[in-house]
C-alpha positions as CSV (number, residue, x, y, z in Angstrom):
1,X,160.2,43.7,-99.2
2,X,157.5,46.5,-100.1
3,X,153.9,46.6,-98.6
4,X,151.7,44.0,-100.3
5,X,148.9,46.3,-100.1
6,X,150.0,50.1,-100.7
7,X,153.6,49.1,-102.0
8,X,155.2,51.9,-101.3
9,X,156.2,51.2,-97.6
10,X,158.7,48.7,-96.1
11,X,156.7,45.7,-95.1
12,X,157.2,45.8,-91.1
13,X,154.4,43.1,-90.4
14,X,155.2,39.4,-91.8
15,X,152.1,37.1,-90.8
16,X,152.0,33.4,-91.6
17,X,148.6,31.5,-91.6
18,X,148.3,28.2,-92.0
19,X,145.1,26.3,-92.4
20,X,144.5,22.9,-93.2
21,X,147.7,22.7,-94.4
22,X,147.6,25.4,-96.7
23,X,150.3,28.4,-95.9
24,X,149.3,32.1,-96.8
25,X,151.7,35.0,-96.1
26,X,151.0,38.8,-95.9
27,X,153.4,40.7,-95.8
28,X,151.9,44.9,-94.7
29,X,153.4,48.4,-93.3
30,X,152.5,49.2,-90.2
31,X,149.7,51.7,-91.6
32,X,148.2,49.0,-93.5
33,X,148.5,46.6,-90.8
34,X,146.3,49.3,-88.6
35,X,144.1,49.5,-91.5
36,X,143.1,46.4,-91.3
37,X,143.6,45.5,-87.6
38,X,145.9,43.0,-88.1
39,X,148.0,44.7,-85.4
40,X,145.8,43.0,-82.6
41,X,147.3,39.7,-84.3
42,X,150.4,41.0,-82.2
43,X,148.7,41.2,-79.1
44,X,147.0,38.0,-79.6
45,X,150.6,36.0,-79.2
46,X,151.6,37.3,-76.1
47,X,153.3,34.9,-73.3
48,X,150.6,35.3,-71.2
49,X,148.4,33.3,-73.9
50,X,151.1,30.9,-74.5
51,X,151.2,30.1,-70.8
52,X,147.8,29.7,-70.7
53,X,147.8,27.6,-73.7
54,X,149.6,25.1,-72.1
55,X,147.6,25.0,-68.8
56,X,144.8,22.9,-70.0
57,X,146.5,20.4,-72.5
58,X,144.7,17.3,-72.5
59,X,142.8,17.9,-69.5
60,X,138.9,16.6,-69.1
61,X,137.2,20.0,-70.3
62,X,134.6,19.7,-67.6
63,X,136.8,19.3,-64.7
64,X,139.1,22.4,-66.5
65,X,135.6,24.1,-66.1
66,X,135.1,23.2,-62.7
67,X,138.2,23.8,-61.4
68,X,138.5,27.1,-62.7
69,X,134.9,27.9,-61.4
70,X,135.1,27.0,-58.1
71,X,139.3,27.3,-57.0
72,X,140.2,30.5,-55.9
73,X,143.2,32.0,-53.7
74,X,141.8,32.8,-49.9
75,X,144.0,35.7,-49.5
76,X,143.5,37.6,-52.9
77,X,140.4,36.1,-54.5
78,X,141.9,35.3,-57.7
79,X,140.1,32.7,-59.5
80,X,142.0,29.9,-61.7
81,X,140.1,31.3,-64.6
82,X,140.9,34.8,-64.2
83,X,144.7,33.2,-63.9
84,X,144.4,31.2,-67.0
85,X,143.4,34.9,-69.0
86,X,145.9,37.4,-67.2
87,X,149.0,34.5,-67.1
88,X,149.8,36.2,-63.6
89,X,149.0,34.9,-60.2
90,X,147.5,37.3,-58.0
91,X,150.0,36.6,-54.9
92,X,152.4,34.1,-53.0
93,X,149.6,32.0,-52.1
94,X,148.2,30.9,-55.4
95,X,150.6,29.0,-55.9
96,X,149.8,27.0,-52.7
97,X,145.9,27.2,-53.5
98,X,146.6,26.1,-57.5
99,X,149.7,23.8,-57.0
100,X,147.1,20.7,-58.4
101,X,147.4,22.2,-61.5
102,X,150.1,24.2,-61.8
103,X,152.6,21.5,-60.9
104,X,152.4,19.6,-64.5
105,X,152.7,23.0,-66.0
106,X,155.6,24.2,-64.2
107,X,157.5,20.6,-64.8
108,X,156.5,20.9,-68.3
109,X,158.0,24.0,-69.2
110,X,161.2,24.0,-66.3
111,X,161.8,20.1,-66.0
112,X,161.3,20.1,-62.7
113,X,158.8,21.4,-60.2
114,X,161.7,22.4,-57.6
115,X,163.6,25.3,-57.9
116,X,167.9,23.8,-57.6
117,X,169.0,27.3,-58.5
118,X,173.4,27.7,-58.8
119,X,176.2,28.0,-56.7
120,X,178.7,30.1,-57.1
121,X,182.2,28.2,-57.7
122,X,184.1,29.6,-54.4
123,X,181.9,29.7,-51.9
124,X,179.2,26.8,-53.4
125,X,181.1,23.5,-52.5
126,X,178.9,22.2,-49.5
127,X,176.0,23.3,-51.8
128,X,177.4,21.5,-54.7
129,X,178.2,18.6,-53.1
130,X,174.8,18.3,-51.2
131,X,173.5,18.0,-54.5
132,X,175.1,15.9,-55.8
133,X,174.2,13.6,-52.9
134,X,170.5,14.3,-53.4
135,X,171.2,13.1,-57.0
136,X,172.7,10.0,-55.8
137,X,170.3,9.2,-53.3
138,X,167.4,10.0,-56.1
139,X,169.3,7.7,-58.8
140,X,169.8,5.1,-55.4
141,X,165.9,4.4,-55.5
142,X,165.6,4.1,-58.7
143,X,168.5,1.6,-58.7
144,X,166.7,-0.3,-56.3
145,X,163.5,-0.3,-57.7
146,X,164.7,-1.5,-61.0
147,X,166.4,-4.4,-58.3
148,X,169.9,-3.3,-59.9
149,X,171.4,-3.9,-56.3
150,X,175.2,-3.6,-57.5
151,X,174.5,-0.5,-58.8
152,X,172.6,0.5,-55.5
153,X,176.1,-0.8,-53.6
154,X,177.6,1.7,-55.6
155,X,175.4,4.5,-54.9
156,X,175.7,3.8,-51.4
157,X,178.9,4.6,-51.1
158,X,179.4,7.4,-53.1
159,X,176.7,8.8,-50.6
160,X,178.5,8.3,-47.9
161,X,182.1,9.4,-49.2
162,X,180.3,12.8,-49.7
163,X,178.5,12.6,-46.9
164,X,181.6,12.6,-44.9
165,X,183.1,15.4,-47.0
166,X,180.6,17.3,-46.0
167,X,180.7,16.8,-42.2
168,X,184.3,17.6,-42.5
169,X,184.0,21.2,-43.8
């Protein structure tokens, strides 16, 4: 596909706009793109922005504004705001001083807001298998909460079967 402006160039630069439902395509060359400072469309869709996309999803915009105002990191200064524009935390404690609101963003994105990690095959078995007994014990209070009490039997014992696995390794 040629440049839609010069065409003589391989178009390098494919955009796609879409605006009130209506879908336009440009197709340039990297010269023409400069030319018409498209490029910085690039830049504009970096992860950083994405990221910060996401932190203020259907929040209440004047508590987003407050927050990012007034919360900063008492080791390095940095401010939620300047977070929400860079995408980076400035150091090990931000995540402490911003966990109210990066909590629904990490479990958003990751599924979780603790890190499980793996274990390797050979040498992960007590890992594996303590676990699986957190699992259990998390699916045991739900079970009980829903008042499904056979189930929670169940659960129980599995939890203690692998409980006295692991004592025995």
């Amino acid at each position: 596909m040629f440049c839609e402006e010069c065409n003589e160039k391989k178009a390098t630069i494919h955009m796609t706009k879409i605006i009130q439902g209506k879908k336009e395509e440009i197709h340039l060359c990297e010269d023409c793109a400069k030319v018409k400072d498209t490029a910085n469309f690039e830049n504009s869709f970096s992860i950083h922005n994405f990221l910060a996309g996401l932190l203020d999803v259907n929040t209440d915009h004047q508590f987003s504004t407050q927050y990012s105002e007034t919360y900063q990191c008492p080791q390095c200064n940095t401010t939620y705001d300047r977070f929400r524009q860079k995408g980076r935390l400035g150091c090990n404690q931000c995540y402490e001083s911003f966990k109210e609101r990066l909590g629904p963003l990490v479990r958003k994105i990751h599924g979780n807001i603790r890190h499980t990690g793996k274990a390797p095959k050979r040498t992960g078995g007590i890992i594996r298998l303590k676990r699986e007994v957190h699992q259990l014990k998390q699916q045991l209070i739900e079970a009980v909460h829903q008042q499904a009490f056979e189930k929670a039997a169940e659960l129980r014992d599995q939890i203690n079967e692998l409980e006295n696995r692991i004592e025995e390794m």
